[in-house]
The first five atom37 places (N, CA, C, CB, O) and aatype in JSON, in Angstrom:
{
  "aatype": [20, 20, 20, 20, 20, 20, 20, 20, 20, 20, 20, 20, 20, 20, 20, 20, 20, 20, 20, 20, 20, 20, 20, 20, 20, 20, 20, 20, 20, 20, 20, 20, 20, 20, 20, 20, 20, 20, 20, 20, 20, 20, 20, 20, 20, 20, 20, 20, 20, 20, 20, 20, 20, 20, 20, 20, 20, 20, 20, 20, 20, 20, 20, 20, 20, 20, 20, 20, 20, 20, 20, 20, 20, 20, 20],
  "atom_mask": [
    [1, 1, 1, 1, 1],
    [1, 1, 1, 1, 1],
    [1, 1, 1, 1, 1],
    [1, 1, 1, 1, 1],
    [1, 1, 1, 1, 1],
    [1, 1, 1, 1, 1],
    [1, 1, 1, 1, 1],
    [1, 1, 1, 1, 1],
    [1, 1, 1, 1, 1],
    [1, 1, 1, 1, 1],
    [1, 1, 1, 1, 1],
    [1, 1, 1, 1, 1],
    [1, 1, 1, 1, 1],
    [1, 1, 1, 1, 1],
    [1, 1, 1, 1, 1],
    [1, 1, 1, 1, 1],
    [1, 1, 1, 1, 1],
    [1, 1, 1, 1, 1],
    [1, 1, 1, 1, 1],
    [1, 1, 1, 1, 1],
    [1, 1, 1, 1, 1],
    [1, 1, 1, 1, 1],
    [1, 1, 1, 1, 1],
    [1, 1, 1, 1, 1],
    [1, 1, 1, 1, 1],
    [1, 1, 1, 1, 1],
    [1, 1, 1, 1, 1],
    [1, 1, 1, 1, 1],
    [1, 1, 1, 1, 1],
    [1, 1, 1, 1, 1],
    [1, 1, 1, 1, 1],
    [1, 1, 1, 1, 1],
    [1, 1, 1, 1, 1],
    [1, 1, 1, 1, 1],
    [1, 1, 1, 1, 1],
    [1, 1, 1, 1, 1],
    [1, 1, 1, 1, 1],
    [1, 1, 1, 1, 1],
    [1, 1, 1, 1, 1],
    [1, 1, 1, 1, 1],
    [1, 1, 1, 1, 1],
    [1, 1, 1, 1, 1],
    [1, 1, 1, 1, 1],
    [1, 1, 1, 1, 1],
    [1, 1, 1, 1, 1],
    [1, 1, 1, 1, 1],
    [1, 1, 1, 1, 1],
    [1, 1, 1, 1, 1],
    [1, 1, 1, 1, 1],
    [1, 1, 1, 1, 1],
    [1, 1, 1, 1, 1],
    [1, 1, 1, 1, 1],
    [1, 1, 1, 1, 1],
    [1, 1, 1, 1, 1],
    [1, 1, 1, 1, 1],
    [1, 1, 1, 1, 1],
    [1, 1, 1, 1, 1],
    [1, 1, 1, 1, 1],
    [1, 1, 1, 1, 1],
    [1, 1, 1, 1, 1],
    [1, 1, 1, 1, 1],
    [1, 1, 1, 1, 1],
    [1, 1, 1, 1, 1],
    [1, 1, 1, 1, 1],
    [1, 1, 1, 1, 1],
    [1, 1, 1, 1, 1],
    [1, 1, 1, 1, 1],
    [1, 1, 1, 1, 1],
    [1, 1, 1, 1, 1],
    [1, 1, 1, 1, 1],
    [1, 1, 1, 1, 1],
    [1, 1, 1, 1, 1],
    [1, 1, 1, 1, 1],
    [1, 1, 1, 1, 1],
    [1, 1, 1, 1, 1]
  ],
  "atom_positions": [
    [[64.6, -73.52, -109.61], [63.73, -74.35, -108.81], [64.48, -74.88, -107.58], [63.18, -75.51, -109.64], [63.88, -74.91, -106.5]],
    [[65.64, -75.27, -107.66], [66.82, -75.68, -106.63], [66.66, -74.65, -105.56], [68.46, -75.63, -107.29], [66.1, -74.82, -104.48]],
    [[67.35, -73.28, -106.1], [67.82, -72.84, -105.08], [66.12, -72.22, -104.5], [69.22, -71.76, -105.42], [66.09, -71.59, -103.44]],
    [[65.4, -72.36, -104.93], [63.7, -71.72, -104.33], [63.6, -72.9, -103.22], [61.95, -71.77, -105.8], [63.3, -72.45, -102.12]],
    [[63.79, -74.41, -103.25], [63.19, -75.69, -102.72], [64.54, -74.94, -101.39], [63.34, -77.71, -103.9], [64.32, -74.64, -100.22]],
    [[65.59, -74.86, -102.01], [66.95, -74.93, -100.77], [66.48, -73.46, -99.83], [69.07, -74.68, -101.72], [66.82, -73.45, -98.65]],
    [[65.87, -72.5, -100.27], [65.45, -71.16, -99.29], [64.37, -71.48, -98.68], [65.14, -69.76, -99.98], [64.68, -71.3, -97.5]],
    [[63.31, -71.82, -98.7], [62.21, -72.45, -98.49], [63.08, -73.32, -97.46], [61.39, -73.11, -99.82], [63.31, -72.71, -96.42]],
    [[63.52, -74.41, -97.5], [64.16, -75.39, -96.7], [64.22, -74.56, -95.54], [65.55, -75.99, -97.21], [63.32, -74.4, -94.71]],
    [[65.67, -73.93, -95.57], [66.09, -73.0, -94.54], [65.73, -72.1, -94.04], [66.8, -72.61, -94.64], [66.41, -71.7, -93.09]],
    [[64.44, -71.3, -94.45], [63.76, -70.7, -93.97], [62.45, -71.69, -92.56], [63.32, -70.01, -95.3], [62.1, -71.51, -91.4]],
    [[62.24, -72.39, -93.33], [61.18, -73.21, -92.19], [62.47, -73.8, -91.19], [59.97, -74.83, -93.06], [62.07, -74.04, -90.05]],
    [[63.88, -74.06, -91.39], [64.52, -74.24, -90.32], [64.9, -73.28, -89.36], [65.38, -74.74, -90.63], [65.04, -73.63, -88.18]],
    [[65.14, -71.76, -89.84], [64.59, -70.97, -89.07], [64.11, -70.25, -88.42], [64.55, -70.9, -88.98], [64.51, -69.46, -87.57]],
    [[62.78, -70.64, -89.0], [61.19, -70.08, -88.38], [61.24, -71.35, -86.84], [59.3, -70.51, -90.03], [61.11, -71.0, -85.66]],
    [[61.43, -72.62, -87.27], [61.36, -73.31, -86.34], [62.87, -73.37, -84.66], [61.14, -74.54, -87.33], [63.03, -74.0, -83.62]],
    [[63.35, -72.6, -85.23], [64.73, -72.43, -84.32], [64.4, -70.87, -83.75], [66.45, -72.56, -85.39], [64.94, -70.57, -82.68]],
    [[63.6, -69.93, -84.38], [63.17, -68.56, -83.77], [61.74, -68.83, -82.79], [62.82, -67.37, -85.16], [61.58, -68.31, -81.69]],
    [[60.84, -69.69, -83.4], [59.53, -70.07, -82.67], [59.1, -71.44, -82.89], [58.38, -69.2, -83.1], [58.54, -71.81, -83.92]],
    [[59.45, -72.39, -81.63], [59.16, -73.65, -82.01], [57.62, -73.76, -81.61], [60.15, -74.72, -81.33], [56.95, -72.89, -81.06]],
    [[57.37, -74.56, -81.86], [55.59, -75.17, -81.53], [55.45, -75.06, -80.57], [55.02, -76.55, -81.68], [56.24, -75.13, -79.63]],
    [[54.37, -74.84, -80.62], [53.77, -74.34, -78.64], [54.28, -75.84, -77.94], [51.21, -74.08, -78.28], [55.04, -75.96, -76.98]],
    [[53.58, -77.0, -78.77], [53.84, -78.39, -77.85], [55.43, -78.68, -77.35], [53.38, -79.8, -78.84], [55.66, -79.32, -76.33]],
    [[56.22, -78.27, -77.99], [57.73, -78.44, -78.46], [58.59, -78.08, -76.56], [58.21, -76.82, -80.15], [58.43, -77.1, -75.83]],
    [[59.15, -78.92, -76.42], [60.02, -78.07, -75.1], [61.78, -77.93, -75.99], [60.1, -79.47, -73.06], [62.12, -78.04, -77.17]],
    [[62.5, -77.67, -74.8], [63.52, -77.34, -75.65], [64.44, -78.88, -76.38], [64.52, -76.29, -74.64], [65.1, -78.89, -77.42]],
    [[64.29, -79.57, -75.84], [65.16, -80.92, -76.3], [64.22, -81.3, -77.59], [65.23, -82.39, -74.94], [64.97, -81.66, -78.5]],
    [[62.8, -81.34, -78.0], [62.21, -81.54, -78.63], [62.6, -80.63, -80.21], [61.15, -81.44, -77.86], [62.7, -81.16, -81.32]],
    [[62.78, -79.01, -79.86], [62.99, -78.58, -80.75], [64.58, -78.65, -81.11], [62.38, -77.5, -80.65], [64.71, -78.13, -82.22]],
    [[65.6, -79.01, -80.69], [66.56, -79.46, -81.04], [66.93, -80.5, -82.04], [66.85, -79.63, -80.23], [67.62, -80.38, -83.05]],
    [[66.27, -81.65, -81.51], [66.14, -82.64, -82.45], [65.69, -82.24, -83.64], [65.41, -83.58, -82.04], [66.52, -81.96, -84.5]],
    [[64.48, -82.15, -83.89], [63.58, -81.62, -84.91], [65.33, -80.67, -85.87], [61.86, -80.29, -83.91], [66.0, -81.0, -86.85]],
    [[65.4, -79.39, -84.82], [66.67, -79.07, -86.04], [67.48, -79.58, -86.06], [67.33, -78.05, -86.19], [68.34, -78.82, -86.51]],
    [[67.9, -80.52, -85.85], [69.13, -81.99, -86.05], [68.69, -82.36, -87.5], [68.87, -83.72, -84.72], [69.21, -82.21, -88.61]],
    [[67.18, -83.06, -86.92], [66.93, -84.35, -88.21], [66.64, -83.58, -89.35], [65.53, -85.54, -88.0], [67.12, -84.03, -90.39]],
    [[65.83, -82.3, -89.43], [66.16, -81.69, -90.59], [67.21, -81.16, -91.81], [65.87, -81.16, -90.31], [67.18, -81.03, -93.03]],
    [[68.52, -80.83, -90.25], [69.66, -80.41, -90.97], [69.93, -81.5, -91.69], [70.8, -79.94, -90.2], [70.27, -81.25, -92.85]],
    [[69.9, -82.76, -91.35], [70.14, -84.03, -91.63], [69.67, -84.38, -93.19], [69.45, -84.86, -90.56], [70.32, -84.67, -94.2]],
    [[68.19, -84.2, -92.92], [67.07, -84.23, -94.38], [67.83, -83.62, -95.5], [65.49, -83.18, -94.22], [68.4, -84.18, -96.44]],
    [[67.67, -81.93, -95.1], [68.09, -81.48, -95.83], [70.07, -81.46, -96.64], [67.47, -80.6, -95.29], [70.48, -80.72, -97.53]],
    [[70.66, -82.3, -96.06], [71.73, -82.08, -96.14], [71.64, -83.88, -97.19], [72.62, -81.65, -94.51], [72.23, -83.91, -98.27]],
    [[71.01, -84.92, -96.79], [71.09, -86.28, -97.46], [70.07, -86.12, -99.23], [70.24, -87.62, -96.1], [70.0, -86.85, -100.21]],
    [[69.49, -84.91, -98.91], [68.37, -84.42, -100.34], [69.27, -83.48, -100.97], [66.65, -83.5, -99.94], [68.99, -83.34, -102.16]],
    [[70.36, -82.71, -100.53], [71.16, -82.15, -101.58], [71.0, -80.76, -101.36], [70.78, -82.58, -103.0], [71.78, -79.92, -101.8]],
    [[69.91, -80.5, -100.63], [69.77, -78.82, -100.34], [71.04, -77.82, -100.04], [68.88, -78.66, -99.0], [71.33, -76.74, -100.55]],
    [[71.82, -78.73, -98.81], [72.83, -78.24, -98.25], [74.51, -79.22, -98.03], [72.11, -77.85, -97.0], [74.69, -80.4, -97.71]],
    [[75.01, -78.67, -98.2], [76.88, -79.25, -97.95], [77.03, -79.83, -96.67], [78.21, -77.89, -97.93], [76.17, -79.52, -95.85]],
    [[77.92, -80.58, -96.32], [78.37, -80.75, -95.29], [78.75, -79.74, -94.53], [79.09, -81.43, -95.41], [78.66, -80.04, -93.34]],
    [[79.22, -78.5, -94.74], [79.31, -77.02, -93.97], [78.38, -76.52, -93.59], [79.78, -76.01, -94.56], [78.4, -75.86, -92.55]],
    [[77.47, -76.65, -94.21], [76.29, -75.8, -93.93], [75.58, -76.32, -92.85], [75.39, -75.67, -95.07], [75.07, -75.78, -91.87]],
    [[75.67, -77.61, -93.27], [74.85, -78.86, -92.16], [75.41, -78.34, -90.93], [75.3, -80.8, -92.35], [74.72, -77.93, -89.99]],
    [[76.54, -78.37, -90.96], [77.52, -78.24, -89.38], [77.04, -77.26, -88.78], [79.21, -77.91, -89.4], [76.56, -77.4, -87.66]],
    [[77.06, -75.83, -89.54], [76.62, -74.63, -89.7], [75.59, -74.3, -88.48], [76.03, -74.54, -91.09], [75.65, -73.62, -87.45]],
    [[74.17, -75.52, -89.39], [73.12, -75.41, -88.44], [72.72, -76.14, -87.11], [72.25, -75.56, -89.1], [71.76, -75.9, -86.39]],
    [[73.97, -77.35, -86.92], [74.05, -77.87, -85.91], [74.71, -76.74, -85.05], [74.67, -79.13, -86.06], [74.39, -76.17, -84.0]],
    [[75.28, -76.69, -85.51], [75.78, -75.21, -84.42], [75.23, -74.57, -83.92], [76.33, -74.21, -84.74], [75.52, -74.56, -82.72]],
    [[74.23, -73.7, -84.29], [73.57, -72.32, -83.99], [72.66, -73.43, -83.86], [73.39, -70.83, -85.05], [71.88, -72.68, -83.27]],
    [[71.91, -74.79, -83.87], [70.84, -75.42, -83.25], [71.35, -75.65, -81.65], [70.45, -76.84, -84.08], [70.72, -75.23, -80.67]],
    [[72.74, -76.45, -81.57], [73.32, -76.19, -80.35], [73.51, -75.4, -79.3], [73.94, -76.25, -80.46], [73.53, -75.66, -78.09]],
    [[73.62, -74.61, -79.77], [73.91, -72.94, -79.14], [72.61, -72.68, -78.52], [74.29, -71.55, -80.43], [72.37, -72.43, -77.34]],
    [[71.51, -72.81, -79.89], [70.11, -72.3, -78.69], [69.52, -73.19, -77.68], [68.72, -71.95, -79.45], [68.83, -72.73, -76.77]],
    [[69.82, -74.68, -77.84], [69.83, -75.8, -77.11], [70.29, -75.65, -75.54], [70.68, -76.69, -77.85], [69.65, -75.78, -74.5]],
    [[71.78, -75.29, -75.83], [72.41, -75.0, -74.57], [72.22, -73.4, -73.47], [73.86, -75.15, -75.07], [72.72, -73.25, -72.35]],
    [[71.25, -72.29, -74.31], [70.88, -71.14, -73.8], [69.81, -71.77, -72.83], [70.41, -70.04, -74.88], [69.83, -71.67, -71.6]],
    [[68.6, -72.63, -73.8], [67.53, -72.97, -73.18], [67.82, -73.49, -71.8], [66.86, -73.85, -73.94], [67.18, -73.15, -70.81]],
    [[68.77, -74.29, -71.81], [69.59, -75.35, -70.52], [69.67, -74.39, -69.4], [71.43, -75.98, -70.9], [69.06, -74.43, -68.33]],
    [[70.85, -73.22, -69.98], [71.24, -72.25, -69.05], [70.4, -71.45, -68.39], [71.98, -71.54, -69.54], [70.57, -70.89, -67.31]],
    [[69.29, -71.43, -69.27], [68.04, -70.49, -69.05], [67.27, -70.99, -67.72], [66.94, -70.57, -70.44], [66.78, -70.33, -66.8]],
    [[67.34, -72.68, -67.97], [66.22, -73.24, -67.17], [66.72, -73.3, -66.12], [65.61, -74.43, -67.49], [66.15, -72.93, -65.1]],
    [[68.22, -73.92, -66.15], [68.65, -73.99, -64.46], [69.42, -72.79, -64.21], [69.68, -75.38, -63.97], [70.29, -72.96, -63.35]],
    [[69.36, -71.57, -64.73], [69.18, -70.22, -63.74], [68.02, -70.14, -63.12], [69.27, -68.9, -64.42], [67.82, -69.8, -61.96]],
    [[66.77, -70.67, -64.45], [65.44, -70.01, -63.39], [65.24, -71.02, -62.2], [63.71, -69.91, -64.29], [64.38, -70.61, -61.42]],
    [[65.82, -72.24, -61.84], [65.76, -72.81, -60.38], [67.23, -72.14, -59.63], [65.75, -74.78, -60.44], [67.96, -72.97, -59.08]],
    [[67.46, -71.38, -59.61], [68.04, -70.81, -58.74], [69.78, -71.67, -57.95], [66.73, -70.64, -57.8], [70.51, -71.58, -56.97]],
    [[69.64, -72.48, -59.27], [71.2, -73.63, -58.88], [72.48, -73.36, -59.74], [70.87, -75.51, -59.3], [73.5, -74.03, -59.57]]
  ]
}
């Protein structure tokens, strides 16, 4: 039952880090995978590694989006 609740977890973290909500811009969906990693890491799902894990690769797409946006203004 654990490890079904802990795949499930990480799977909707990311579904939501591959396609965030239409409403969602990029700082929005960042957070969102912050406070989850967070959730899931204070409920037992995940380790302190893992947590880091997904701050990471949440970071990473955080900072593409950035790069993304101020290439497309031309600065």
């Amino acid at each position: 039952m654990y490890e079904d609740r802990k795949a499930q977890a990480l799977a909707s973290w990311h579904k939501l880090m591959e396609k965030p909500e239409r409403h969602m811009n990029a700082q929005e969906q960042y957070e969102e995978l912050l406070r989850l990693a967070e959730i899931y890491f204070r409920e037992g799902f995940i380790d302190r590694t893992e947590r880091m894990q997904l701050v990471i690769k949440a970071t990473r797409r955080y900072a593409e989006a950035v790069e993304g946006a101020i290439a497309a203004t031309g600065l």
